[in-house]
C-alpha positions, 0 to 999 in steps of 0.5 A, a space after each residue: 500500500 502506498 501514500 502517494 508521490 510525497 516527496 520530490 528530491 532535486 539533485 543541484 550543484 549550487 545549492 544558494 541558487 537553487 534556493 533562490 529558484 525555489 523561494 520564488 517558484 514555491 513562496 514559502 521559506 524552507 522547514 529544511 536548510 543545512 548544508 547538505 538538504 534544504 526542505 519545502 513543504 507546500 499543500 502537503 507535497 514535500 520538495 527537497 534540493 540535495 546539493 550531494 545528488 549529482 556527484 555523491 548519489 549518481 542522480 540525474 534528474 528528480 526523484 519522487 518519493 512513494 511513502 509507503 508503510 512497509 519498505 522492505 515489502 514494498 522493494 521485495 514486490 517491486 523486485 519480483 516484478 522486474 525492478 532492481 535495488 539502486 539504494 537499499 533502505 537508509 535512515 535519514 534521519 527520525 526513523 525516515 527510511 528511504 531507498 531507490 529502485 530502477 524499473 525495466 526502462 531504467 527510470 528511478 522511483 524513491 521510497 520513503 517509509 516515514 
C-alpha cells in the first residue's frame, strides 16, 4: 500500500541558487536548510534540493518519493516484478527510511517509509 508521490528530491550543484529558484517558484521559506538538504513543504507535497545528488548519489534528474508503510515489502514486490535495488533502505534521519529502485526502462522511483 502506498501514500502517494510525497516527496520530490532535486539533485543541484549550487545549492544558494537553487534556493533562490525555489523561494520564488514555491513562496514559502524552507522547514529544511543545512548544508547538505534544504526542505519545502507546500499543500502537503514535500520538495527537497540535495546539493550531494549529482556527484555523491549518481542522480540525474528528480526523484519522487512513494511513502509507503512497509519498505522492505514494498522493494521485495517491486523486485519480483522486474525492478532492481539502486539504494537499499537508509535512515535519514527520525526513523525516515528511504531507498531507490530502477524499473525495466531504467527510470528511478524513491521510497520513503516515514
Amino acid at each position: 500500500m502506498t501514500a502517494g508521490l510525497q516527496t520530490i528530491i532535486y539533485p543541484v550543484t549550487d545549492l544558494a541558487k537553487a534556493k533562490s529558484v525555489f523561494a520564488a517558484l514555491l513562496g514559502v521559506d524552507p522547514i529544511a536548510d543545512t548544508p547538505y538538504y534544504v526542505g519545502y513543504r507546500v499543500a502537503g507535497q514535500d520538495i527537497g534540493l540535495d546539493p550531494n545528488g549529482h556527484a555523491g548519489k549518481g542522480m540525474t534528474g528528480p526523484i519522487g518519493y512513494w511513502h509507503v508503510e512497509d519498505i522492505e515489502k514494498r522493494i521485495a514486490a517491486l523486485v519480483e516484478a522486474g525492478a532492481t535495488v539502486d539504494r537499499e533502505p537508509k535512515d535519514v534521519g527520525g526513523g525516515k527510511l528511504i531507498a531507490t529502485i530502477t524499473d525495466a526502462d531504467g527510470n528511478m522511483i524513491g521510497l520513503l517509509q516515514p
